[in-house]
C-alpha positions as CSV (number, residue, x, y, z in Angstrom):
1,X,0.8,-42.8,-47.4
2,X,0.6,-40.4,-44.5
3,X,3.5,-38.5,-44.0
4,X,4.7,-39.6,-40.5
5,X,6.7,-37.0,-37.6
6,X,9.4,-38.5,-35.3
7,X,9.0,-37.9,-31.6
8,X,11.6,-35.4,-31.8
9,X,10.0,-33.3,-34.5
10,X,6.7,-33.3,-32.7
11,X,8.9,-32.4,-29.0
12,X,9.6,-29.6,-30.5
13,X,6.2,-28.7,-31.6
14,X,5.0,-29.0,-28.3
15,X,7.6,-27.0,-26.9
16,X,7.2,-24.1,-29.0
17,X,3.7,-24.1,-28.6
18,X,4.0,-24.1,-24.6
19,X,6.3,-21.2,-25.4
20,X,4.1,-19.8,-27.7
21,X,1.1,-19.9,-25.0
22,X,3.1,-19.2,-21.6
23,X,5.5,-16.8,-22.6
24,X,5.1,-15.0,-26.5
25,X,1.3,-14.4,-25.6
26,X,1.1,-13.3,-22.3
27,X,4.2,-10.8,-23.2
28,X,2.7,-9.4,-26.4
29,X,-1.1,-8.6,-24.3
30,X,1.2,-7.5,-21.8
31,X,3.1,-4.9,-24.3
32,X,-0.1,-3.8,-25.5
33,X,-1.2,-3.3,-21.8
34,X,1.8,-1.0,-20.9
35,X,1.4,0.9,-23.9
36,X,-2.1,1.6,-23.5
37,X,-1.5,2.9,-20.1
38,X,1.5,5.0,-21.5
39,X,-0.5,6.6,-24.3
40,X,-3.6,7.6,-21.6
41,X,-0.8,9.2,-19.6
42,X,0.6,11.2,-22.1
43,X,-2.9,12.2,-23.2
44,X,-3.9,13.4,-19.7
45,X,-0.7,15.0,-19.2
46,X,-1.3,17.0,-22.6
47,X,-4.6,17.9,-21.6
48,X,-3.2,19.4,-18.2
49,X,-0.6,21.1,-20.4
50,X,-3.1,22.6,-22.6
51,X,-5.1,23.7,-20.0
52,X,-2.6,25.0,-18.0
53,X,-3.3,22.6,-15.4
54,X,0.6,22.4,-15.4
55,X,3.2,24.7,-16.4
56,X,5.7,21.4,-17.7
57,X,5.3,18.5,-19.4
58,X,7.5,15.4,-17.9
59,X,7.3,11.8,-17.7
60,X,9.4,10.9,-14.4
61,X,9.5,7.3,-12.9
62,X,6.2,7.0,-11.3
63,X,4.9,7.4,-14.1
64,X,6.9,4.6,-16.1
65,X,5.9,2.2,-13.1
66,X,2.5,3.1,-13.4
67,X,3.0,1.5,-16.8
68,X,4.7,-1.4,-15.9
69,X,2.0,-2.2,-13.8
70,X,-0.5,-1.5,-16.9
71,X,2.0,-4.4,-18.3
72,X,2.3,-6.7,-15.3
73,X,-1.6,-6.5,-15.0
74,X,-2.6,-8.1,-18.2
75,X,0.3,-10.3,-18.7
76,X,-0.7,-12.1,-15.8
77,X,-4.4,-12.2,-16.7
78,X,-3.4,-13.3,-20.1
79,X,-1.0,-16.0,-18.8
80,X,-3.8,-17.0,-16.3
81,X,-6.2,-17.9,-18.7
82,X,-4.1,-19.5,-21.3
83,X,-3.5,-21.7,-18.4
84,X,-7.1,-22.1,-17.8
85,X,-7.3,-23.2,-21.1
């Protein structure tokens, strides 16, 4: 005998999957994204430091919201096409 879901139990399935696709997935590529513009930041920032490009080595806000847009960026072509999908 096949073992039979209520609507309620399968509701919720669908509702964490749109989660899942809309929200968890599009903010995890998006983490990824800010942290991938963070690390080539602090890379080129080191390399300016050890070339004496610059005589100190700080991360102000600019650089932060260059990040975020690294994040912003991705999330929104992630969420795009998981609604393409």
């Amino acid at each position: 005998m096949k073992n039979l879901t209520t609507g309620k139990e399968y509701n919720i399935h669908l509702l964490f999957g749109y989660i899942n696709n809309y929200l968890i997935n599009p903010i995890k590529s998006g983490t990824i994204g800010f942290v991938t513009f963070f690390i080539v930041l602090l890379f080129s920032k080191v390399v300016a430091l050890a070339f004496q490009m610059s005589k100190e080595f700080t991360i102000d806000s600019g650089d932060i919201q260059l990040c975020l847009m690294g994040f912003a960026m991705v999330f929104i072509v992630k969420f795009l096409d998981n609604i393409k999908k």
